[in-house]
C-alpha positions in Angstrom: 0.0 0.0 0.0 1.5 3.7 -0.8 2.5 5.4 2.0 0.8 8.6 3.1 2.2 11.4 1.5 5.1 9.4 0.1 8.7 10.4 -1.5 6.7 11.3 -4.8 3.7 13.8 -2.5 2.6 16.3 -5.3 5.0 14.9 -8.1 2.0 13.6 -10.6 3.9 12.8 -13.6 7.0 10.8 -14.1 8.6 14.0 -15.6 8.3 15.9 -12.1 9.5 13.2 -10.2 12.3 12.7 -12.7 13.2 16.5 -12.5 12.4 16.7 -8.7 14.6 13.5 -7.7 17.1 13.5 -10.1 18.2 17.5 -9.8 16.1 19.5 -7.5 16.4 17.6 -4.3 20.7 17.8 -4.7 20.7 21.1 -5.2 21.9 23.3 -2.6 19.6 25.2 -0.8 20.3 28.8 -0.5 18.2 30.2 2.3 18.1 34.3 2.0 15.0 34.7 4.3 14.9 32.8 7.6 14.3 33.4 11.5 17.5 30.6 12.6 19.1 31.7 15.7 22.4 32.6 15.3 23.0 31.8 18.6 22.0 28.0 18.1 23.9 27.4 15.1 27.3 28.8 17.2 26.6 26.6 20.1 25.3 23.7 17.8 22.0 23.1 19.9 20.4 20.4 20.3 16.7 20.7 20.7 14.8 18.5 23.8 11.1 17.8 22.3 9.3 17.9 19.1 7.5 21.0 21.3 10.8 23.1 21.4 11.3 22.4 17.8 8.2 22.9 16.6 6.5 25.5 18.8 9.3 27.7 20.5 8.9 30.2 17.8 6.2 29.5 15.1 4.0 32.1 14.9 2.3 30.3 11.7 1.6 27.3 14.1 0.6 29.4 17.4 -2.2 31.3 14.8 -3.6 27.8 13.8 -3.9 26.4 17.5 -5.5 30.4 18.5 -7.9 29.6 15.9 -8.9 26.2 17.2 -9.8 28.1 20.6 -6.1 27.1 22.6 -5.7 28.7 25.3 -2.4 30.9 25.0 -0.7 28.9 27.8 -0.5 26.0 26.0 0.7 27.6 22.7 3.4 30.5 23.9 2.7 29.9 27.9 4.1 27.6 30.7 2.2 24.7 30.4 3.6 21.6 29.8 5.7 20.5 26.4 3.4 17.7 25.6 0.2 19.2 26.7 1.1 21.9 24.3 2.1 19.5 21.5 -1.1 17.4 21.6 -2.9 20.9 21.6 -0.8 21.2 18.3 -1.7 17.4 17.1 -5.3 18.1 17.2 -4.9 21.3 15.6 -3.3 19.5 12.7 -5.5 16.7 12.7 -8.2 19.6 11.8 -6.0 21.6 9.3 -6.2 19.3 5.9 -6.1 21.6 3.2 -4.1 24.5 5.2 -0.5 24.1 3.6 0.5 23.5 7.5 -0.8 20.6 7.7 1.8 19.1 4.5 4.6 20.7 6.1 4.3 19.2 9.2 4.1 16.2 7.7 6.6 16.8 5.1 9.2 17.4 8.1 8.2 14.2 9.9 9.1 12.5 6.9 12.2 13.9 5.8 14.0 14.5 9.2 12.6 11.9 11.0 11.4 9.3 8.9 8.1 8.9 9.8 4.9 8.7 7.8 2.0 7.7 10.3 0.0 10.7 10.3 0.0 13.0 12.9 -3.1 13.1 15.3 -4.4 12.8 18.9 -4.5 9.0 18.5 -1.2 8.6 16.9 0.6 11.5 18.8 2.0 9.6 21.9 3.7 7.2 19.3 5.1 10.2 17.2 6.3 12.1 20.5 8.3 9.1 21.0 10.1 8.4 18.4 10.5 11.7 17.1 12.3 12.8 20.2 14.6 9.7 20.5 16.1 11.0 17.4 16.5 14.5 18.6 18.7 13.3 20.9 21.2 11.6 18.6 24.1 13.8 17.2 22.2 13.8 13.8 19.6 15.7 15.3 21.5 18.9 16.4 20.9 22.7 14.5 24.1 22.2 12.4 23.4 18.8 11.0 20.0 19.5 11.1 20.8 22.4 8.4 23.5 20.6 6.4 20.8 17.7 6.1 18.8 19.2 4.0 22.1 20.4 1.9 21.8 24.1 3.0 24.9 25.9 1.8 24.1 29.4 2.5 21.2 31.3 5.1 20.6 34.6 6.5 19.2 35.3 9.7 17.1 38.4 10.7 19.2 40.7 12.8 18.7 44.3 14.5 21.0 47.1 13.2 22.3 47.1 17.1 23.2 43.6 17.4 26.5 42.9 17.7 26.7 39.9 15.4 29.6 38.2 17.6 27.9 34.8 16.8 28.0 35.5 13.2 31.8 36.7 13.6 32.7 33.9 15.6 31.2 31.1 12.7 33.2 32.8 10.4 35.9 31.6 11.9 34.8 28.1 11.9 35.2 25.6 9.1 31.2 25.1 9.3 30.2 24.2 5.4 27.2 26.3 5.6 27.8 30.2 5.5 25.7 32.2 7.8 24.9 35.7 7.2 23.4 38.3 8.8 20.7 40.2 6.9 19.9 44.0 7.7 16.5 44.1 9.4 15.7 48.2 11.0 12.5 47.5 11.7 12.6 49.4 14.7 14.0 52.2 13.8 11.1 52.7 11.5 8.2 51.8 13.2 7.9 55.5 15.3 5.0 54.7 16.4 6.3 51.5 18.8 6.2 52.1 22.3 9.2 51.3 22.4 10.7 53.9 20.1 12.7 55.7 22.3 14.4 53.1 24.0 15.5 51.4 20.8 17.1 54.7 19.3 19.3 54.9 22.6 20.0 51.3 21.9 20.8 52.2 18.5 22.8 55.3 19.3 25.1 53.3 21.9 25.8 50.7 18.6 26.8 53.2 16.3 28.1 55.6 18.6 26.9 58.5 17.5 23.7 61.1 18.5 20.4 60.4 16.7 18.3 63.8 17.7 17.0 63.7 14.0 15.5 61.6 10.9 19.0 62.4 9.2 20.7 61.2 12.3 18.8 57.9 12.0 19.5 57.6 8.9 23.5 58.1 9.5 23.3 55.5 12.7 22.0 53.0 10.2 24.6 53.8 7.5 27.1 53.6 10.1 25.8 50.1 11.2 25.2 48.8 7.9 28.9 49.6 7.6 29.6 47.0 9.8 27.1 44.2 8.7 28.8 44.4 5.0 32.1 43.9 6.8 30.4 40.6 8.5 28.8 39.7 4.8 26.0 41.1 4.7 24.4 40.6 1.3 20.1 41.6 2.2 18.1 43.9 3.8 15.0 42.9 5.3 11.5 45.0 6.4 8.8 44.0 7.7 5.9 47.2 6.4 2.2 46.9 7.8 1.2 48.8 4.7 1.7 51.6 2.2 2.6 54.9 3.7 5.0 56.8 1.4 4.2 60.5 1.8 7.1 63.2 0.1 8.7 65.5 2.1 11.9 67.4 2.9 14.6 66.5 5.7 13.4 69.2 7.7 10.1 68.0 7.8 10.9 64.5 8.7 13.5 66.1 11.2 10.5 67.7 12.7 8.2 64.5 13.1 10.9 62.9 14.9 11.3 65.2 16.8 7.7 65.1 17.9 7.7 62.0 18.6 10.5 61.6 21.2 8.9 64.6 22.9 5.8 62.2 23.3 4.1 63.8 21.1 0.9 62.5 18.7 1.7 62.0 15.1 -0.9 61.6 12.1 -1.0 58.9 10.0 0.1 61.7 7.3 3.2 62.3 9.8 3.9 58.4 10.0 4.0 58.4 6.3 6.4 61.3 6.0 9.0 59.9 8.4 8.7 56.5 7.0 8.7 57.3 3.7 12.0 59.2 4.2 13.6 57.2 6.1 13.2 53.7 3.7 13.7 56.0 0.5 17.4 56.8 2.1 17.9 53.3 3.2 16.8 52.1 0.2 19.8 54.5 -1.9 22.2 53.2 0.5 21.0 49.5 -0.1 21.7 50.3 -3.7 24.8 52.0 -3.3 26.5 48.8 -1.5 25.0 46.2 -3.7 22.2 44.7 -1.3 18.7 43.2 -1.7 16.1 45.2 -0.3 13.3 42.7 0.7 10.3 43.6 1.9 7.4 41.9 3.4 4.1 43.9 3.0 0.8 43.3 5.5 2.4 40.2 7.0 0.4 39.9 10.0 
């Protein structure tokens, strides 16, 4: 009897499954988007459950198990590791047709060799096995990544991090190249709480004043500086929308400057900082030669 979801899952002619097996799946995988902890390649972790693995930092998975009325303790909380995983079998177990369902079983499969699907009835069984192999030296981050013949990723890193793991595996004879990738989120997000604080963070990396936009914008330059010098080769953003409104420095000057007085800003305001802050980035992105990716109402 065919397996579920076998070796040859969505291949439906012999000419995909020739072109898939034969090229595609020896090809290296070169992974320019990804949310890896730098910290976990260095150390070469090894994960402890199919719960740490799967759930310490899915936000695609924790949306599913919201939706299938979860509490949040056992999907980001402190309840137990396998209470929360069987809250995440039975959300899978409900999720045919959502394309998480496939990848989860698609990873059972190709990391751990299993093809009994994954449900409530079956998930003691899984939990099992699946974390027996976890703990075998095959299991940890860096063969984990070289498994599936990765030969390049870049993480998602702050403009204030000091990218000492990333330094650190450079000196290593690790045969996948990690990268850092340019994220400044924060920095352009004004309207974050947590403004403030981040461009104090910022200032103390780059070591320099920001009292302005076009201080921002020099901070960044400053720090971007230093991620090409650790191979930086993308930028990343994250934009909850479309917000570009013209202006001058001066007036961009002035809405930051608004805002770190606590003032309220307009949506008009938001636009104008934004939208001169990104435009700046994005000639300095150009000018050094690196991808500007950007991820647009990713909620």
């Amino acid at each position: 009897m065919k397996n579920f979801m076998d070796e040859n899952f969505l291949l439906q002619t012999e000419t995909a499954q020739k072109l898939y097996h034969e090229h595609a799946a020896k090809m290296p995988i070169i992974d320019y988007h990804c949310h890896l902890i730098p910290q976990m390649v260095a150390d070469d972790y090894q994960f402890k459950s199919l719960t740490e693995i799967w759930l310490g930092g899915d936000h695609y998975k924790w949306r599913a198990m919201r939706a299938m009325g979860f509490s949040e303790d056992l999907i980001t909380g402190n309840a137990d590791d396998y209470d929360k995983y069987l809250a995440f079998a039975e959300t899978i177990e409900n999720a045919i047709g959502n394309p998480l369902y496939h990848w989860t079983h698609l990873e059972l499969q190709r990391y751990f060799g299993i093809t009994t699907p994954l449900s409530r009835a079956t998930a003691k069984e899984l939990w099992d096995e699946a974390n027996a192999k976890l703990q075998t030296k095959e299991f940890t981050v860096r063969n984990l990544i070289l498994n599936q013949h990765v030969s390049h990723l870049c993480t998602t890193d702050d403009p204030a991090d000091d990218l000492h793991c990333h330094l650190a595996l450079q000196k290593e004879d690790f045969a996948c190249r990690v990268l850092p990738s340019f994220r400044p989120d924060r920095a352009v997000h004004l309207e974050k709480p947590d403004f403030p604080e981040y461009v104090e963070k910022l200032a103390a990396a780059a070591s320099r004043t920001i009292a302005s936009a076009e201080d921002m914008v020099h901070a960044l330059s400053c720090r971007l500086d230093f991620f090409l010098s650790a191979g930086c080769v993308v930028s990343d953003h994250s934009l909850e929308g479309c917000f570009y409104v013209p202006c001058t420095a001066a007036e961009a000057n002035d809405v930051f400057e608004n805002r770190m007085n606590g003032g309220a800003l307009t949506e008009k305001e938001l636009g104008m900082y934004k939208g001169f802050l990104l435009t700046n980035l994005g000639r300095l992105y150009h000018k050094h030669n690196i991808a500007m990716q950007l991820h647009i109402k990713a909620l």
